[in-house]
ROLOVO-42923 format. One line per 4 residues: their letters; for each residue x, z, y of C-alpha. Coordinates in Angstrom, 3 decimals, padded with zeros to 6 digits. Each point is the difference from the previous one (the first is absolute). Example, Ala and Ser with C-alpha at 12.3 -4.5 7.8 and 13.67 -1.06 7.14 Angstrom:
% ROLOVO-42923
as) 012.300,007.800,-004.500 | 001.370,-000.660,003.440
% end
This chain:
% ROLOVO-42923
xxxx) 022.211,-009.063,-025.722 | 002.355,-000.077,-002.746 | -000.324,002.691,-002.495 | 001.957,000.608,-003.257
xxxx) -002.233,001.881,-002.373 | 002.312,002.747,-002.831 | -001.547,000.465,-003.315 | -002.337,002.928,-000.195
xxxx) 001.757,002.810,-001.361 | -001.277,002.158,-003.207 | -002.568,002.144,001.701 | -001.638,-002.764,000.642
xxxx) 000.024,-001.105,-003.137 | -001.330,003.053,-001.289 | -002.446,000.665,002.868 | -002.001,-003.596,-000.671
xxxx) 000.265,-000.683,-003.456 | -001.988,-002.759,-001.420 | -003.223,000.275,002.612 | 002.228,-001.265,003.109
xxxx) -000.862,-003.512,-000.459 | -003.312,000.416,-000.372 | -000.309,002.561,003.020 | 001.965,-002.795,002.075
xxxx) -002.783,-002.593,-001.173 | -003.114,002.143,001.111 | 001.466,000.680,003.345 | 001.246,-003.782,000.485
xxxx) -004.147,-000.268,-001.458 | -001.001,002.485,003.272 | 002.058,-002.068,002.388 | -001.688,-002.944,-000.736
xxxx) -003.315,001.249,000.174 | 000.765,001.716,003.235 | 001.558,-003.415,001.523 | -003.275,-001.685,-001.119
xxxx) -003.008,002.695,000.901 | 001.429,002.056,002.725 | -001.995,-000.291,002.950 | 002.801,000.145,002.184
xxxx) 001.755,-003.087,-001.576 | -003.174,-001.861,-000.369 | -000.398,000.677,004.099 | 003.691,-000.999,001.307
xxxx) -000.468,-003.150,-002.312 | -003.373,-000.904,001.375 | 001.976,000.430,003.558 | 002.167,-002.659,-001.262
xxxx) -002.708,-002.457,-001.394 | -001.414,000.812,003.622 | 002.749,-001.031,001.496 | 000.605,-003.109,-001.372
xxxx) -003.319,-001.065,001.111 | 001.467,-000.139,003.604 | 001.960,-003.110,-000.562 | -002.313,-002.247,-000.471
xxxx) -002.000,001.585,003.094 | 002.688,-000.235,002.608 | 001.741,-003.414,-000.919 | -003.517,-001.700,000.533
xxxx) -000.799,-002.364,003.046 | -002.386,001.636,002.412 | -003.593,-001.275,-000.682 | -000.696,-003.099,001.840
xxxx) -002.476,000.481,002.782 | -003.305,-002.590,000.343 | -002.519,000.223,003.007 | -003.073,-001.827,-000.152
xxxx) -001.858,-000.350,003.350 | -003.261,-001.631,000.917 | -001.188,-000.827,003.793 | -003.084,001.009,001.086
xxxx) -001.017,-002.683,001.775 | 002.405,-003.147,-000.432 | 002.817,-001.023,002.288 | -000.029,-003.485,000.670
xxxx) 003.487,-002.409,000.288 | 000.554,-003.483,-000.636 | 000.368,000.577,-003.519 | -002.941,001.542,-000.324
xxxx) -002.567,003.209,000.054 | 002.865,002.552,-001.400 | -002.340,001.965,-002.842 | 002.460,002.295,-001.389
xxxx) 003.505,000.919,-000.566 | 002.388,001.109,-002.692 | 003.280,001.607,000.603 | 002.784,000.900,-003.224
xxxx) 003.205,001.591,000.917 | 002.713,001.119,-002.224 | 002.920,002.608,001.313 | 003.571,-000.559,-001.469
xxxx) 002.277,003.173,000.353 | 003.417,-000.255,001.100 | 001.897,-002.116,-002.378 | 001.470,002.664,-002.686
xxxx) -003.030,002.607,000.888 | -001.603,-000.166,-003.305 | 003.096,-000.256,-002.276 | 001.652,003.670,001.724
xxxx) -003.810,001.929,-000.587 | 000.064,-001.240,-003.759 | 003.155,001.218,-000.252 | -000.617,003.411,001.582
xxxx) -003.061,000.610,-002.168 | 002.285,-000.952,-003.417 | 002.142,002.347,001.295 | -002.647,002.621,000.385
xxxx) -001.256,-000.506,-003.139 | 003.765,000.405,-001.756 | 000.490,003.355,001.982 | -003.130,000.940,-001.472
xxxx) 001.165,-001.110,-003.396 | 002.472,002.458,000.188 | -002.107,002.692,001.273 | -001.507,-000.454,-002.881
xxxx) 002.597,000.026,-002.552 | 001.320,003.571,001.803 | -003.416,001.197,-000.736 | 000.154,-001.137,-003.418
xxxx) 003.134,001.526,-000.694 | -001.207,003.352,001.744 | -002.618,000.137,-001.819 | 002.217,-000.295,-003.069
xxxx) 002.101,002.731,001.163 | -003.022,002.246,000.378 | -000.865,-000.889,-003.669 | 003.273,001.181,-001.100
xxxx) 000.350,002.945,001.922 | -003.809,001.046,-001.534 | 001.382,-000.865,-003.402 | 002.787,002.041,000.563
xxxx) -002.010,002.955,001.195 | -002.075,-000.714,-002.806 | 002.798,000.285,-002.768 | 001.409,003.053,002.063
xxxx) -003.127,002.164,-000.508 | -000.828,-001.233,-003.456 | 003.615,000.620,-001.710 | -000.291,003.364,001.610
xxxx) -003.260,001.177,-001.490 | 002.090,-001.253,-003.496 | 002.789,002.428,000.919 | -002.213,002.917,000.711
xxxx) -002.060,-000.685,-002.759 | 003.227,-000.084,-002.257 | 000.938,002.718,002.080 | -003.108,002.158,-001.351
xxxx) 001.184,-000.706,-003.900 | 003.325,001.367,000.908 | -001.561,002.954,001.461 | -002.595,000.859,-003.001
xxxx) 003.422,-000.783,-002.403 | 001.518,002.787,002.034 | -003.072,002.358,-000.078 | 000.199,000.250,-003.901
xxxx) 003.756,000.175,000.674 | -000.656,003.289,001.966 | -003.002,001.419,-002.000 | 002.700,-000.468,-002.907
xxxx) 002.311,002.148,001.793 | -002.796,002.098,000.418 | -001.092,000.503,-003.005 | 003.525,000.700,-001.380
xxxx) 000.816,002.199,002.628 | 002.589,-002.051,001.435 | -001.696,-001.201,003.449 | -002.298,002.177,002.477
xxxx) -003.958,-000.718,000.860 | 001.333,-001.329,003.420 | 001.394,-003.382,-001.452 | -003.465,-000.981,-001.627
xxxx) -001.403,001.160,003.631 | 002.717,-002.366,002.003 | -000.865,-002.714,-002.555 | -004.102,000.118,000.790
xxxx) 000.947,-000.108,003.382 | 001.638,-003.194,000.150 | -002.040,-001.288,-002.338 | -003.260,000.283,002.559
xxxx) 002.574,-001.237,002.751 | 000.947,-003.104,-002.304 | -003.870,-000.484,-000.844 | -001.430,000.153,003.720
xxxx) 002.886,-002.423,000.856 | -001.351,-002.396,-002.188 | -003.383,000.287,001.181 | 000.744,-000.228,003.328
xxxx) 002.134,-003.656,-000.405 | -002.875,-001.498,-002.570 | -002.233,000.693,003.186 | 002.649,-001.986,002.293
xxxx) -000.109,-002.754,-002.214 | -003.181,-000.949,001.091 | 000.576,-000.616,003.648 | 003.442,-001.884,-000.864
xxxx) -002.159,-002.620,-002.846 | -002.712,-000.468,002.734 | 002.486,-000.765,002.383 | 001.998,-002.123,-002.274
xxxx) -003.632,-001.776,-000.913 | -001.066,-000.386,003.268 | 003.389,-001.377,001.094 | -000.749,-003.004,-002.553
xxxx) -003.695,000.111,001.038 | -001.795,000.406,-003.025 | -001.959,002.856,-001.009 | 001.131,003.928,000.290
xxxx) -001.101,000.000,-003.528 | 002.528,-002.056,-001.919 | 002.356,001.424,-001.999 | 003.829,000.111,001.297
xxxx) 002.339,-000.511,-002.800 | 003.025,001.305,000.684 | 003.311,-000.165,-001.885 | 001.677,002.869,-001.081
xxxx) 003.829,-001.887,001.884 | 000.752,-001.524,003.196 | 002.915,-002.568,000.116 | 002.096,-000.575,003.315
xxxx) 003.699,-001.610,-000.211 | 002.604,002.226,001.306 | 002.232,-002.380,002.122 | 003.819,000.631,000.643
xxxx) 000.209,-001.550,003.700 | -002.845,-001.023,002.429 | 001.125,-002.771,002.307 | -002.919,-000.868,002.760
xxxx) 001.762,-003.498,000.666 | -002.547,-001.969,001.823 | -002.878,000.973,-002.741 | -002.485,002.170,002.793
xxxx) 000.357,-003.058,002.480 | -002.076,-001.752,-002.702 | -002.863,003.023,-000.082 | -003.505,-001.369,001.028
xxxx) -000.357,001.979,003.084 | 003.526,-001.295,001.490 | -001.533,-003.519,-001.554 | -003.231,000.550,002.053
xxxx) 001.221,001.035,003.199 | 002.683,-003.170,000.292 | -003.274,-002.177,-001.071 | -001.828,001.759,003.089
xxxx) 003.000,-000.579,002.043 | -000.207,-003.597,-000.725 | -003.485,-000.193,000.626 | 000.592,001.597,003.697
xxxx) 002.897,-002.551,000.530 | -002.532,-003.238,-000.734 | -002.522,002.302,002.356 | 002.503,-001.144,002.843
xxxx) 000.254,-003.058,-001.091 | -004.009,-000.142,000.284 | 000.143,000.932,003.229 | 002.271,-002.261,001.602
xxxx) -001.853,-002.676,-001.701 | -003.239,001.233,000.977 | 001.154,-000.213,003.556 | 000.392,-003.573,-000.355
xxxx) -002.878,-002.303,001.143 | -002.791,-001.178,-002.423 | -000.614,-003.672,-000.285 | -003.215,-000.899,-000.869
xxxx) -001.895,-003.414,-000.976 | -003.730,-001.021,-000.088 | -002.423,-002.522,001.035 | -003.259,000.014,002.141
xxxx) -002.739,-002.470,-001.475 | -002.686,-000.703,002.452 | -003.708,-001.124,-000.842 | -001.283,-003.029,001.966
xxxx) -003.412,-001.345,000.137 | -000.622,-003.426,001.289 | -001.903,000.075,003.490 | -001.135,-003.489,002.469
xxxx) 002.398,000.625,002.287 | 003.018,000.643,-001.873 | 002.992,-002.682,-000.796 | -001.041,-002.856,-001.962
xxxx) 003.060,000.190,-002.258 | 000.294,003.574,-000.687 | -003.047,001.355,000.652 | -001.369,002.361,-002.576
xxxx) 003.700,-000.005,-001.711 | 001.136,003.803,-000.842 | 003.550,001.136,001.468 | 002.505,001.469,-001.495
xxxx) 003.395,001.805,001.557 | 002.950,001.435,-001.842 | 000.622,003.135,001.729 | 004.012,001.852,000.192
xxxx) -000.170,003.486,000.908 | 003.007,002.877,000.630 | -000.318,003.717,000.386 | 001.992,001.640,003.077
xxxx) 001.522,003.041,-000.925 | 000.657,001.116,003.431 | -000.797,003.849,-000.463 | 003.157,000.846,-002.066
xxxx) -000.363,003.654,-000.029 | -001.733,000.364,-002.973 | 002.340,-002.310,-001.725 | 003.068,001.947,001.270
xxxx) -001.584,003.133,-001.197 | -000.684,-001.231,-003.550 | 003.338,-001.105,-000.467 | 001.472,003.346,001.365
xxxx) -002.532,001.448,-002.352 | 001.031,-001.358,-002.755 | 004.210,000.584,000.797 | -001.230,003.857,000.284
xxxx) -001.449,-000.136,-003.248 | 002.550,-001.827,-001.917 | 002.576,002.739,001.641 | -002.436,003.007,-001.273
xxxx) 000.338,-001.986,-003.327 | 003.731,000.486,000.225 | -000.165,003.346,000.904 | -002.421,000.917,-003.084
xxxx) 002.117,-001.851,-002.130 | 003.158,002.025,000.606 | -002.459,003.002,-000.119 | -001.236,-000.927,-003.582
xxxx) 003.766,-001.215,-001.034 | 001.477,003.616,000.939 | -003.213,001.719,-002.180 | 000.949,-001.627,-002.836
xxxx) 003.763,000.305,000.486 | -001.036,003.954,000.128 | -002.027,-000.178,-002.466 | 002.509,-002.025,-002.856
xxxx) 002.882,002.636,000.645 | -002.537,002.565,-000.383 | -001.286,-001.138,-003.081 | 003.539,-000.696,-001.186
xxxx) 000.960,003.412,000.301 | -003.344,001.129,-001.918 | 001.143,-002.347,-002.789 | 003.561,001.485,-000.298
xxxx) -001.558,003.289,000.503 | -002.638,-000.416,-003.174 | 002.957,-001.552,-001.857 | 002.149,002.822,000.217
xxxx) -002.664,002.636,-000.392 | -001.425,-001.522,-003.304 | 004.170,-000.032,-001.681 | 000.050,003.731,001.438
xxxx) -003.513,001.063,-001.074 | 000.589,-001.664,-003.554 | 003.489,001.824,-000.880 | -001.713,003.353,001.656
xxxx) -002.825,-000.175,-002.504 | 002.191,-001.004,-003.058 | 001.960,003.438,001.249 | -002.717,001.817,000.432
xxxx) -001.553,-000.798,-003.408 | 003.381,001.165,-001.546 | -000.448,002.973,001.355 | -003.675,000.792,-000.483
xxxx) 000.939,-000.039,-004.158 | 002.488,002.525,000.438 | -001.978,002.257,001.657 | -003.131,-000.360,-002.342
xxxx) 002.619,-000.096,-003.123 | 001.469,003.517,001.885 | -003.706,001.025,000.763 | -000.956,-000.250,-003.832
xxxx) 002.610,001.740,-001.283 | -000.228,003.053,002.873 | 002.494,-000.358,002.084 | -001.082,-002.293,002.487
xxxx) -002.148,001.054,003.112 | -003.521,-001.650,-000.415 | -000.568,-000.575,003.700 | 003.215,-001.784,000.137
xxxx) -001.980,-002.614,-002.376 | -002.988,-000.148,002.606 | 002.536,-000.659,002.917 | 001.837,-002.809,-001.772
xxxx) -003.715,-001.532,-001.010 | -000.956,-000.230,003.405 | 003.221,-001.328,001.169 | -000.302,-003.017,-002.297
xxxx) -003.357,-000.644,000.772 | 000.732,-000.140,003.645 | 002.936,-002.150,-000.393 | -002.073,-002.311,-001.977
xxxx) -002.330,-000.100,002.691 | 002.523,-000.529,002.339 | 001.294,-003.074,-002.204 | -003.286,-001.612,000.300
xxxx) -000.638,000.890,003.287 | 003.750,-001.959,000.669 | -001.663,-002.872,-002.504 | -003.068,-000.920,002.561
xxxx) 002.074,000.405,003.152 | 002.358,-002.286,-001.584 | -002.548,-002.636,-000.946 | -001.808,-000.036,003.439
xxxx) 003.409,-000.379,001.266 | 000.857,-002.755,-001.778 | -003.783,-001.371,000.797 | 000.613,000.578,003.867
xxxx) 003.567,-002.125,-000.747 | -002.072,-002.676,-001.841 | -002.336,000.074,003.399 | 002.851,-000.205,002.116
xxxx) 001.357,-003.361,-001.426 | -002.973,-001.645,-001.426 | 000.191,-003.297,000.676 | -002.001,-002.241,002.321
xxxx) -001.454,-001.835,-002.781 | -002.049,003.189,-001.214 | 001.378,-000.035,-003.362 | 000.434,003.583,-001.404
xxx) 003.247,001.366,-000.077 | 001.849,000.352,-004.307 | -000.142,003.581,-000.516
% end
């Protein structure tokens, strides 16, 4: 995918002042823990390791076969009283056999390569996204909390009024009740940040218990254009399913091969004993015969069937591919409309705000001197403080957006995509 990246405008130069480099370093810090501990990794990697073990297995000769008989009571020829007999025999698949099932179970083991990079790189996603929530609930205990200083500012406002005759009871009475709204607010999302850190702590598998530092910024580039060029063709799971449809192509391959005879070579070793009546030359002298065998595959159903099988499966392979291609077509525009959607909302939110703040100083400044309307003050408060939230809100949808992007284009190598 080729992306241009704009410079980040002044709100976000003012929103992450100096601590954005260092909140970009503890979650790059998260991400690699989670890439390392996460039992979900560690499991689609161990599938892989697995895998590779099947190689070796399948490109092996079949164990050579050795019968050892002994006669009960001892034929008698010319050469002598026959005492026992040994038998070795060693099959040969068809000639190419061996080479197609090694190269079926390297394919397996790529397509499960790539399953687990995609479950790497989910499992980054789901880091972000947690961080994100994270950040989200934190900066918005901040803003109530500042929220609650405004509000006791404005309570000696009013009892000022009060006292000089200028405002009524009811302001100090408006003000106590937002106050105990503002307060059980921030109660109630302290208590939600312990679910999110014990999910974001689980999610790198280490105990519920560890502290989640989280920086007061999130950084996403805003990009200009979004061109999908030939980037999601390179995702793991497309990568995955054309390694699986390769593996069900050498499956047929397999199959006609395996319907091919099996040659097979050996030799029988007979036992003599000398006896009186056996030849004077060779009598007592052990025989030996090199032995040729082939397999007759004469019942070809089953060799039809697995080659049919395995043309089925490499067309359901096909199928889910174009499935999994048109998800994450869905998916990028989608998320490309979330990004341009945050983008604009954070400009709008930013220049509503700097309004907003205008505005609140005039009407304290008209409030002081007694001819503005005190509630007037309270409305324009609470409109701030929800467009705030509103901007941060637009913040963390923008940075899991931009996370689901990096997810959508990681690369088949597993490296993490530059934020």
């Amino acid at each position: 995918m080729k992306r241009s990246i704009i410079n980040y405008s002044i709100f976000f130069l003012v929103l992450l002042g100096a601590g954005s480099q260092a909140s970009a370093q503890a979650l790059e810090e998260y991400l690699n823990i989670a890439s390392e501990n996460n039992p979900e990794v560690k499991a689609a990697f161990s599938r892989f390791e697995a895998a590779l073990q099947q190689s070796p297995q399948v490109s092996s000769l079949p164990d050579p076969t050795l019968t050892i008989g002994a006669f009960g009571r001892m034929m008698q020829s010319d050469m002598g009283a026959e005492e026992a007999k040994l038998s070795l025999m060693q099959m040969f698949p068809w000639f190419g056999t061996l080479g197609a099932m090694e190269d079926a179970a390297n394919l397996t083991a790529e397509a499960r390569f790539q399953e687990y990079l995609d479950i790497r790189n989910q499992v980054s996603l789901k880091v972000k996204t947690a961080y994100a929530e994270l950040f989200l609930v934190s900066r918005t205990v901040e803003l109530q909390k500042e929220n609650l200083d405004i509000l006791q500012s404005y309570k000696e406002l009013a009892l000022s009024g009060l006292r000089s005759g200028n405002s009524p009871m009811v302001n100090v009475v408006k003000i106590d009740i937002e106050f105990e709204a503002a307060a059980t607010e921030v109660e109630i999302l302290q208590e939600r940040l312990v679910p999110l850190k014990v999910n974001f702590n689980l999610l790198l598998n280490r105990s519920v218990e560890e502290e989640v530092v989280v920086g007061d910024s999130l950084i996403f580039p805003l990009p200009e254009e979004f061109e999908m060029s030939e980037g999601l063709e390179k995702h793991p799971r497309i990568q995955m399913l054309q390694k699986e449809k390769e593996v069900y192509q050498k499956e047929q391959e397999i199959a006609r091969k395996q319907g091919m005879p099996q040659l097979g070579l050996g030799l029988d070793y007979t036992i003599n004993s000398k006896t009186p009546s056996g030849m004077h030359d060779m009598n007592g002298q052990d025989a030996y015969m090199p032995m040729l065998s082939v397999s007759l595959p004469i019942f070809r159903k089953k060799y039809t069937a697995a080659r049919k099988e395995a043309e089925l499966m490499e067309e359901a392979a096909q199928h889910q591919q174009t499935v999994q291609m048109n998800e994450l077509t869905s998916s990028f525009e989608m998320t490309k409309y979330e990004l341009r959607t945050a983008r604009k909302l954070l400009d709008l939110y930013q220049r509503q705000i700097k309004s907003s703040e205008q505005a609140n100083e005039l009407l304290i400044s008209a409030f002081s001197n007694s001819s503005g309307n005190f509630e007037e003050v309270l409305d324009m408060n609470q409109t701030i403080l929800l467009l705030k939230m509103q901007q941060l809100q637009a913040l963390a949808k923008g940075f899991i957006a931009q996370a689901q992007m990096d997810y959508l284009f990681s690369k088949t190598s597993g490296n993490e995509q530059e934020q």
